[in-house]
Every structure is written in C-alpha cells, then in structure tokens.
N, C-alpha and C positions, 0 to 999 in steps of 0.2 A: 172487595169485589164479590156481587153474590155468585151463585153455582151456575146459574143463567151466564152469564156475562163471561165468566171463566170458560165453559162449553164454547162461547161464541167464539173468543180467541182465541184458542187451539183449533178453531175449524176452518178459523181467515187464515191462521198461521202457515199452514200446511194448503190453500187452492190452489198455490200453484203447482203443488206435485198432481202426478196422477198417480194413485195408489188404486189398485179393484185384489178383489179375492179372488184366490187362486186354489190349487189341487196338482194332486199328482197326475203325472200321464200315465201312467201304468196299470191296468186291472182297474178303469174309470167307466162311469155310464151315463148318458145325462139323455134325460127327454127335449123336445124344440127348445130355443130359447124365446124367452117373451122379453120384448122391450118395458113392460111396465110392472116386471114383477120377478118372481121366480118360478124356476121347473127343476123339479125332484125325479129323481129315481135311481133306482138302489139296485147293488150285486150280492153276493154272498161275500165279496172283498170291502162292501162300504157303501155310502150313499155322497151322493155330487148334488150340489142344488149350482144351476147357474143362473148369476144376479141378472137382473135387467137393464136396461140402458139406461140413464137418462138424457142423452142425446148420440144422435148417429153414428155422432165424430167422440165417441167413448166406447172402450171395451168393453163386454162383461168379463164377468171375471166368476172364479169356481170357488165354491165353500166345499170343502171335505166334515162331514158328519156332522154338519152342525158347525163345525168349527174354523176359525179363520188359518188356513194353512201359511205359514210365516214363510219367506227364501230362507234358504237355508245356511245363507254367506251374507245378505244384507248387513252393511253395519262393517264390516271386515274392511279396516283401516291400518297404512301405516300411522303409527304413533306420532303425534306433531304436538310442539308446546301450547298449541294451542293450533283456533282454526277459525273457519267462513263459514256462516253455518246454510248461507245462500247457494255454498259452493253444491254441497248435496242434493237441494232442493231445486236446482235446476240442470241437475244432472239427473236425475230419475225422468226428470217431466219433458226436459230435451229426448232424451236415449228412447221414449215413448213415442215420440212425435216423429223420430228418424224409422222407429220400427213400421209407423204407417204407411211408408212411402213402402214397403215390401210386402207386411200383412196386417189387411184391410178391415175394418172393424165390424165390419159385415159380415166377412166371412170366418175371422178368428176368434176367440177367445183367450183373455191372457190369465196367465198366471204366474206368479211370483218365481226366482230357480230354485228347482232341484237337483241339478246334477252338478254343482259346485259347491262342496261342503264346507263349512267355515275351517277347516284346518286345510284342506287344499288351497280356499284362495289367500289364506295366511302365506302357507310355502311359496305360492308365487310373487304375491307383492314385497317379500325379503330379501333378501342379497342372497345373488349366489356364491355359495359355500361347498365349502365339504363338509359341512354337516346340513346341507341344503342345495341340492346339485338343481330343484326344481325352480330357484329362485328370481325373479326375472329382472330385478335391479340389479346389478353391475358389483362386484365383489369392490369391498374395500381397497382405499391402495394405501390405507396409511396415513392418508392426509387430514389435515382440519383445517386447512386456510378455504375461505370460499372458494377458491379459483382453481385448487389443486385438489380436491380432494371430485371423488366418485361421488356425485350428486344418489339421492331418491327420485328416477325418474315417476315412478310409478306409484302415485296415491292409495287408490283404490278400484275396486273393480265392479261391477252393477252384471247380474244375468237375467234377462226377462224370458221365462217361456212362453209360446202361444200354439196354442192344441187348436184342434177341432173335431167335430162330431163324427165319428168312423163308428156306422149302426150302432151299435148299443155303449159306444166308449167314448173317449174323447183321446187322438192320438195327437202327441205330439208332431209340429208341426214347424216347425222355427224355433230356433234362439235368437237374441242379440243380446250381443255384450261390449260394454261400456269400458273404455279404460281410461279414468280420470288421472290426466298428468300435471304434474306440478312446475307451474311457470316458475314458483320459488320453493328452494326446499329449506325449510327452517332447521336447523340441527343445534343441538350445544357439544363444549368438546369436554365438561365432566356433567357430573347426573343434575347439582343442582347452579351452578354455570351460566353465565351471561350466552344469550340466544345470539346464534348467526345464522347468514342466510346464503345461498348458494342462487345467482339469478340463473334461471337457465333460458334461452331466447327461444321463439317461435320455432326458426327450422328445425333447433335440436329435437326442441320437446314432440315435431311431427313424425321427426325420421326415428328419433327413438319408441314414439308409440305403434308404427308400422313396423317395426321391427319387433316388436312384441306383438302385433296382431298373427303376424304369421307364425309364430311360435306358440299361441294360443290355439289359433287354428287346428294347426298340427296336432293339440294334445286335445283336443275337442274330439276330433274324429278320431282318435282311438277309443270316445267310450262310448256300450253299448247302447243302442238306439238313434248314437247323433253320427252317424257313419254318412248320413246321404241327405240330411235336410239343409235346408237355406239356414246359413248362419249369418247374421251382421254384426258386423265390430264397428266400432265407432272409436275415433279419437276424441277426447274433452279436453280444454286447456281450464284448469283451476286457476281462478280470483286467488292473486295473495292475501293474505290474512286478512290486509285492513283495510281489503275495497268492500265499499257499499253498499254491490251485485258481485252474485255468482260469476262464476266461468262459461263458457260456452263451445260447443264442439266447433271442429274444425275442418274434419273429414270421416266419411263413411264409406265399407266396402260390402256389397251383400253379394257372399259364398256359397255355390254349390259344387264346389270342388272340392280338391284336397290341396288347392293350394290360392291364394289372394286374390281376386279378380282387382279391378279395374278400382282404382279410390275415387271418391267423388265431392271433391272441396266445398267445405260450408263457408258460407259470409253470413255468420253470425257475431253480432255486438249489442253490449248489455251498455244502459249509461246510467248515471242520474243526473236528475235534474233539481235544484240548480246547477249547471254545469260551474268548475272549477273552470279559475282564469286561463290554464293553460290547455283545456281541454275540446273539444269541438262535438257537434253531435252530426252525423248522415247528413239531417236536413236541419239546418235551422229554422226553419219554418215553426217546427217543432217548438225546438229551444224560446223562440220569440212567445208561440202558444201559450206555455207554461208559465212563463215569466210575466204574462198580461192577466192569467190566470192568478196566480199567487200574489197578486199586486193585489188585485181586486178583494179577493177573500182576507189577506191581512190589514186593509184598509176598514173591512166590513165589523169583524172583530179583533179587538186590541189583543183579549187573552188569549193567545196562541205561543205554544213553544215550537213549532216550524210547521213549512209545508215542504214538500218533498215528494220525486217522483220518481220510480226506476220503470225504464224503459227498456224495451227489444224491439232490435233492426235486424232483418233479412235481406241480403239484397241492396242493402241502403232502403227499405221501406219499412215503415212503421207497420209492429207486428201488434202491440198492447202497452198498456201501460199501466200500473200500478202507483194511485197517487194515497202518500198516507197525510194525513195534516193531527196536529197533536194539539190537544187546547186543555185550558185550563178552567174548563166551566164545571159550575156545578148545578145549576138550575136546568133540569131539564125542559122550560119553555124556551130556554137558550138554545139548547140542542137540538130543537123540534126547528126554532125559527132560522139557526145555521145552515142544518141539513138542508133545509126550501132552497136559501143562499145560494149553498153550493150546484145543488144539481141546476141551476137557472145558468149560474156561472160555467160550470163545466160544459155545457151544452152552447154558450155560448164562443166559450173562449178555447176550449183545448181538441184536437186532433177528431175531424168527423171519420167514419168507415173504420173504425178499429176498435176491439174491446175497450174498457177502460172502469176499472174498480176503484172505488175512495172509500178507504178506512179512516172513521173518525175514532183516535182515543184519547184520552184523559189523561196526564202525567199521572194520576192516583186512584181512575173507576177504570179502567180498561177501556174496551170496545164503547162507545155510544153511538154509534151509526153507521150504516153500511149502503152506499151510493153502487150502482153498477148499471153499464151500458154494456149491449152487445154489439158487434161487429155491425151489425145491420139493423140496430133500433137508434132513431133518434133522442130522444130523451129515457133520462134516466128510471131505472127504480130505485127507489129508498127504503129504506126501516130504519126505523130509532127504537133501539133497546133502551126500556122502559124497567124501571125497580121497580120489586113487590115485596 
C-alpha cells in the first residue's frame, strides 16, 4: 500500500470519532473564533490559536503554542486480555454528541481533560483497597467462579472540557464525563490461564454506574475551579469483545449541584447488517433495504469478500450508517466502474434522509474508494484513490 492510501485509512478509520484540539483553561487568551480558519493571540503565560469549524454541528477546539494539547487520562484502561476496538470509538463520539444537548457548538469550544490525571483515573477504575481506598470497583471477595466472584464494573473513564471566551481568556465552562461499563468482564484466575467471563446484565451495569456517577460527582466538586460549573456524566454499556459494533450509552444526568440531578434514559442501538438469524433490527424496513442492496452489488461483481453494514438507532429511528464492502480487484478501471455501480445502487436501494458512508477496500491495497451521502443530499459523492 503506498503513503497515500495508508494516510487514507487511518483518516476513514477514526470519522466516526470526534476528536478537535484543545488547551488549558487557566491563564488562556484567544481572539474571535473564525469558522474557516484560525485566531491567535498570545499572553505572557502562552499563546491559544482556536481551530475553525468545518460545520456548525462541530466544535472548535484549542491548540496551546503551536502544539496539540493531549487529555491528560485518555487511554487510562482497566487491563482486559484483550478488547473491542469499536467499544472506544463510539464512546468518545457518543459522550460528544450527549455533551451537545448541554453545551452548544456555538457557544463553546471544546478541549480535551485536564483535571483528571492519568494516576487519578488509574486509582479510580481499581478495586477498592487498602492500599487504594479511592477505587471505585468493588474490593475483591476471593472468588474466581463467574457467578461468585466481585465483577470489574467500571472499564474506563472519558473527560471532555468546554471553555469559552471570558475577555482576553477562555474559562472553563463545563465538563462531561463518560463512565464506560462492562456488560462482560473478561478475567483469568492465574497470569497466563484460560480466559473467563463474568456476564453482568442491564439493570446491574445501570445501577452500578449511577452509583459511581455520584461518587464522581462528589470528588469533582472538591477540585479547584469545578466547584460551580455544569458537569454531565453519562453512563455507556460496552460491546463484549466479539461484537461487530461498539457499546452505546444508556443514560445521562447534567449537574449543577453538589449532588445527581434527574437521569435521563437513552434508546440507543448499534446493529449490523447482515442481521444474524436470531437477531432483529428497529425497523426492518431497513434490514429488507440492505439486503436488496448487497444482492445487487454482489450479483454486479463476483470478486468480492463481503458487504457489510453497522448501523445506529435512536428512538427506534434510523441515525446512519456505515456500509464497508471488501473486493478483490486489482484493475483500477474495475474500481472506477464499481464505484458508478455502487453509488446508483445505494441511492437506489438503501435508507433515504440519513447519513450513509461506503468504504471500498481491498483484501491487499487498502482503501480504493470512498462513497458518502449526507442526511439531506440525495445522491452520493465519490472518490477513487488512484496509484502513482
């Protein structure tokens, strides 16, 4: 695969997250923000440039000196023998989407956390101990049968800042924080040990992650600056290991107190498509869509090693949908005259009024096309990545 094509794939890999550049809240400055570019301006503590839009319904986000300011806890996981790597990446782009309904992309700007250090949210996602009294998963009891033993409720943790422009600085303005729970916890009972699992069901994994929001909460508002701003915590339920789509929240509460307000339950579900036999989707309406779709295009060409689609439902309504199809061509007049195929096909056959992206790649050259509709365009746009 050349350096083109590689770039390409790590850039589809990751659109479903929302990732922007971020900065510190403290001793900050930043001139208007412009949607089509950047604005600089500097203290004697540093200089803030904030990026521009490229649509309404996106953040901008804060560069510190030039430089891309990282979270400071991103990444901070319990240990699992392994993992979902969809579980992540729809847990960042969810916990974004839930922060909109609080702070408006209008009016905020986001940035990555600073006031949860990666050893803090270490201590918290551990067992509590007595050598770790901060720990917010459930002390051992001894056990290693799935049924008996003190599960890992608590995955991992996400903090998103969002500031805004207060005269010459940008004050923090909001948190949200994400607590990704584990519908299964993987464990073994010596180091290198046949894997087991601990199922844990729906109501547990809810009650146990509000019971950690408000212990969060709690230790949120003792640190300096986050004493009085809106905080949101969100609950997530994690995809086990070997589903095909991420997890998805379940509930959200947004805080200006010192103690939980009101939760407010999501009807969120991830599927793919083709559905398994015992599986069902919202609508089948859908399901029928996709499957008249994938008839067609595997009738069109033989060289294909699948078509495949993961879908999100709100509501029971169709939110987007991500169709990838995998082929085995190597003639790029094939992949010019595919690409035509598809977007005639998709336009015909699958879901009108909702996004909907097609990745074509190659069991052995990567990316070779990239299909995309928006919520409100009827046909598609294409590009075929071309070798040089």
């Amino acid at each position: 695969m050349n350096l083109k094509k590689s770039l390409v794939a790590v850039t589809l890999l990751f659109s479903a997250l929302i990732l922007a550049s971020c900065g510190n809240s403290s001793n900050t400055s930043s001139s208007s923000n412009s949607k089509n570019g950047t604005s600089t301006s500097s203290t004697k503590s540093g200089s803030y440039q904030v990026t521009g839009q490229t649509n309404s319904s996106q953040y901008a986000g804060v560069i510190k000196n030039g430089k891309y300011l990282t979270s400071k806890s991103r990444g901070v996981t319990v240990s699992q023998s392994s993992g979902n790597l969809m579980n992540l990446k729809s847990f960042e782009a969810g916990l974004q989407d839930i922060s909109k309904n609080e702070f408006s992309t209008s009016k905020y700007i986001f940035q990555e956390g600073q006031y949860l250090s990666s050893d803090t949210v270490k201590n918290w996602l551990g067992r509590k101990s007595k050598s770790n009294a901060d720990g917010l998963n459930p002390a051992s009891n001894g056990s290693t049968t799935p049924t008996g033993r003190n599960p890992i409720y608590l995955q991992s943790m996400e903090e998103q800042d969002y500031v805004q422009k207060s005269g010459s600085k940008l004050k923090l303005s909001g948190i949200t924080i994400g607590l990704a729970m584990n519908s299964v916890d993987y464990y073994r009972k010596t180091t290198y040990g046949a894997e087991y699992q601990t199922n844990i069901s729906d109501a547990t994994l809810e009650k146990e992650g509000k019971a950690m929001a408000k212990e969060v909460l709690a230790r949120l508002r003792k640190k300096k600056g986050l004493e009085n701003i809106p905080i949101v915590i969100a609950v997530y339920k994690q995809a086990s290991n070997d589903s095909l789509v991420g997890g998805n929240f379940v509930s959200y509460s947004i805080n200006k107190g010192n103690s939980i307000e009101k939760w407010k339950a999501l009807d969120i579900k991830n599927v793919v498509f083709p559905l398994k036999s015992d599986e069902s989707a919202p609508n089948s309406n859908d399901s029928d869509a996709f499957s008249n779709f994938k008839s067609e295009v595997e009738n069109f060409f033989p060289n294909l090693s699948g078509v495949t689609a993961q879908a999100q439902y709100k509501n029971g309504s169709l939110q987007g949908m991500n169709v990838s199809v995998t082929t085995q061509f190597y003639s790029e007049t094939e992949i010019n005259s595919f690409t035509q195929f598809l977007a005639d096909q998709a336009e015909k056959y699958l879901p009108s009024g909702v996004k909907i992206d097609i990745t074509v790649s190659s069991t052995t050259d990567g990316v070779q096309s990239f299909l995309s509709r928006s919520s409100t365009a009827k046909s598609f746009s294409t590009h075929v990545f071309e070798s040089y």
